[in-house]
C-alpha positions as CSV (number, residue, x, y, z in Angstrom):
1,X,-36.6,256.3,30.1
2,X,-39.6,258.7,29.9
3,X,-42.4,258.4,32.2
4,X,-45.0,257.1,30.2
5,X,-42.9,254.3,28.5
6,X,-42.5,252.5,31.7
7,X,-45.9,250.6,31.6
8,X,-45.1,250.1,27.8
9,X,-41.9,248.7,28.6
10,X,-43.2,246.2,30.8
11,X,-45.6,244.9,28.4
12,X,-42.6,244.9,25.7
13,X,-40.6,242.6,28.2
14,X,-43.7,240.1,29.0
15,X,-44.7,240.3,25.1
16,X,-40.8,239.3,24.2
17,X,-40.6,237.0,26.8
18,X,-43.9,235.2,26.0
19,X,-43.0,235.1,22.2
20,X,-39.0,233.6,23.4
21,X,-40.9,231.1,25.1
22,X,-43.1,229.9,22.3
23,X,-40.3,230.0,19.5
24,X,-38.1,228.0,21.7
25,X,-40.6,225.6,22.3
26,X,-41.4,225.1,19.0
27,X,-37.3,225.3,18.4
28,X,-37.0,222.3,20.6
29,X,-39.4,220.1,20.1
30,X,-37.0,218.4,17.8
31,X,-37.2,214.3,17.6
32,X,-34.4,212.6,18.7
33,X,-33.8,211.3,15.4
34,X,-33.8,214.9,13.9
35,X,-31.1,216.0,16.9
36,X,-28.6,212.7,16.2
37,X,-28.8,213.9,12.5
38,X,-26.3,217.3,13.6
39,X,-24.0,215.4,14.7
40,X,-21.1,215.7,12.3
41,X,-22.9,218.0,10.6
42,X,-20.7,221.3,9.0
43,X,-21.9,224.4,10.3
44,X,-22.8,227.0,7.5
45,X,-21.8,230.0,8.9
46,X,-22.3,231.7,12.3
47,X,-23.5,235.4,13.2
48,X,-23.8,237.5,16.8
49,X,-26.9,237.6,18.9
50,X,-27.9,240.7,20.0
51,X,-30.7,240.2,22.9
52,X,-32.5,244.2,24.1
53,X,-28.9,245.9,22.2
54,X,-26.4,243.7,24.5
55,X,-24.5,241.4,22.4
56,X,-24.2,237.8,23.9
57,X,-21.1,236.1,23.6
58,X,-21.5,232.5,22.4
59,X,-22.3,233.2,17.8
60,X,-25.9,231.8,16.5
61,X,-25.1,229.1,13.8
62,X,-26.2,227.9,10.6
63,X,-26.9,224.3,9.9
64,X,-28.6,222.9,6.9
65,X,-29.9,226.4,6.6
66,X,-31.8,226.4,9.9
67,X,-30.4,228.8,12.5
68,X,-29.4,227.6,16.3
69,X,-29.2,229.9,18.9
70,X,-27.8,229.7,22.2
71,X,-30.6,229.0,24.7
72,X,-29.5,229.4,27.6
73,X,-27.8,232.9,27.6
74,X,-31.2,234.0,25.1
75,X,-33.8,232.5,27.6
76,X,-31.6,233.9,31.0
77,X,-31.1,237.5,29.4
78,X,-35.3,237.2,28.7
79,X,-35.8,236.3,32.4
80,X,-35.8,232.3,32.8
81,X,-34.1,229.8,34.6
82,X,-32.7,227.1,32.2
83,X,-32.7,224.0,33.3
84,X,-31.5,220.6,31.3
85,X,-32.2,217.1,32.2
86,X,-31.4,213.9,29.6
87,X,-34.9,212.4,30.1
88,X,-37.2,215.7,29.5
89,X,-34.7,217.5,27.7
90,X,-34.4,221.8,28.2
91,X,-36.6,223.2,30.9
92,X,-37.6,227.0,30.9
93,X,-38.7,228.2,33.9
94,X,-39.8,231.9,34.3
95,X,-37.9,233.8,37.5
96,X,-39.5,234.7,39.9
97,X,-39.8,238.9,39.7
98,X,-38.5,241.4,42.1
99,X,-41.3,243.9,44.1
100,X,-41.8,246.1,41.4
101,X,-40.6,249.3,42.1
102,X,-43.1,252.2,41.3
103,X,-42.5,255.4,39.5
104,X,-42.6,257.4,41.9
105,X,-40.4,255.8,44.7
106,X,-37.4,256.6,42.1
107,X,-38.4,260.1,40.6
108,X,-39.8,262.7,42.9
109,X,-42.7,264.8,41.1
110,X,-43.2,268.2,42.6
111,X,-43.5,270.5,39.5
112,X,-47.0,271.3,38.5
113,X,-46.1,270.6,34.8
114,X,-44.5,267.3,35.4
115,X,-47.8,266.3,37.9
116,X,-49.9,267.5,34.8
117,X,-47.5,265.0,32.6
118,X,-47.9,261.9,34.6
119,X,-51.6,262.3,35.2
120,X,-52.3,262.6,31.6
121,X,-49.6,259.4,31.3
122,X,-52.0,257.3,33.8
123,X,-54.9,258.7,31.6
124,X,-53.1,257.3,28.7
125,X,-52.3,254.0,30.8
126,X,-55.6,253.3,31.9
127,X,-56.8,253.9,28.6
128,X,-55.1,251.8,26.9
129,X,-55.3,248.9,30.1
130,X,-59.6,249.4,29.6
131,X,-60.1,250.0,26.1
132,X,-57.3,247.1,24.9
133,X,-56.5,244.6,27.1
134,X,-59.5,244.0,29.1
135,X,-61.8,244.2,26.2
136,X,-60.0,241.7,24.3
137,X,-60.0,239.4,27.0
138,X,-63.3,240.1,27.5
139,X,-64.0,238.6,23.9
140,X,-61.8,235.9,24.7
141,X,-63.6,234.7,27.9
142,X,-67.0,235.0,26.2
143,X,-66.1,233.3,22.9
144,X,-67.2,229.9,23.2
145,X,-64.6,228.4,21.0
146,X,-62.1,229.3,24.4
147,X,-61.0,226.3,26.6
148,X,-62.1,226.1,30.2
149,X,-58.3,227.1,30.8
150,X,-58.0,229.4,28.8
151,X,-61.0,231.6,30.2
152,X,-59.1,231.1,33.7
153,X,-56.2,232.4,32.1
154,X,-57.9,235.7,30.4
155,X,-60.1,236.1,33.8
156,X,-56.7,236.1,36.4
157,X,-55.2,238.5,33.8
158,X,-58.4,240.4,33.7
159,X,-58.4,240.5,37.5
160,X,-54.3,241.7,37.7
161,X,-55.1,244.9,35.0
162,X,-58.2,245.6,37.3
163,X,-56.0,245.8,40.4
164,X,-53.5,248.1,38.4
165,X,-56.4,250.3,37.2
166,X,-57.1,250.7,40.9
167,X,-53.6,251.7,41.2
168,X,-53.2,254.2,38.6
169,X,-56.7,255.6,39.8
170,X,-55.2,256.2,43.4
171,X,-51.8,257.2,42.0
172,X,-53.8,259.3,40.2
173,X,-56.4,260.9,42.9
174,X,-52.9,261.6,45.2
175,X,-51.1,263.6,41.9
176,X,-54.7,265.9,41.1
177,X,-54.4,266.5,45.5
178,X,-50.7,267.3,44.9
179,X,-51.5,269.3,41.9
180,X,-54.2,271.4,44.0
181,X,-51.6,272.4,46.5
182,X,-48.8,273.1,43.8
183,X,-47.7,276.8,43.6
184,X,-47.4,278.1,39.7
């Protein structure tokens, strides 16, 4: 994984998590009635499930031409705890994540290019972190069409992307003294 796609895959995972989450909530929010009506119902066909390039064992299958997949290998391999109870039905739960481990604690950076390289991917990061995310969720917290809840939402966010802009920045001042001291 190169340097600068590390930030971009962590947005990738929380982007294909958040969109899991919302299709299988909209996949299970299936009436009792609708549920009863599968039973003895003939399956179509049935097709592998490839979740991030590893194929999961249990097939996705067709039924009246809707597709089923299998929740709880999908929603564990995207990071959630499944849980199932008769009265409230399946229960996604995101896991708790591990410390994140920095860049840097993993791959040692003591070549003046490769310092020159990650500044100018923090650059890009912080970029991207000012000039995307927190704009748009400063439109969102100032549109007054946006719930109470929601603006809590886009301001906590707001306030997580402004602590990792302080990060990159010192990340960033420690490289440029690194770089100073860097022989040719």
């Amino acid at each position: 994984m190169r340097l600068n796609s590390i930030g971009g895959a962590i947005m990738k995972k929380f982007t294909v998590g958040l969109l899991l989450g919302i299709g299988l909530a909209f996949a299970f929010s299936a009436q009792a009635e609708e549920i009863k009506s599968l039973i003895g119902a003939k399956i179509e066909g049935q097709f592998p499930v490839t979740v991030n390039g590893q194929t999961i064992d249990n097939p996705g299958i067709v039924v009246g031409g809707v597709s089923y997949l299998p929740t709880r290998k999908i929603a564990e391999l995207a990071g959630f705890d499944v849980s199932f109870d008769a009265d409230l039905g399946i229960r996604l739960t995101k896991k708790s994540s591990p410390e994140q481990v920095k860049v840097e604690d993993v791959v040692q950076i003591d070549d003046k290019q490769s310092i020159e390289r990650r500044i100018k991917e923090i650059e890009h990061e912080m970029t991207m972190i000012r000039d995307r995310h927190i704009y748009m969720l400063d439109i969102a917290i100032n549109n007054p069409q946006t719930t109470e809840e929601g603006k809590q939402e886009a301001l906590q966010k707001k306030a997580e992307l402004e602590a990792r802009l302080s990060q990159l920045q010192a990340e960033k001042a420690e490289l440029e003294a690194q770089l100073a001291t860097t022989p040719e």
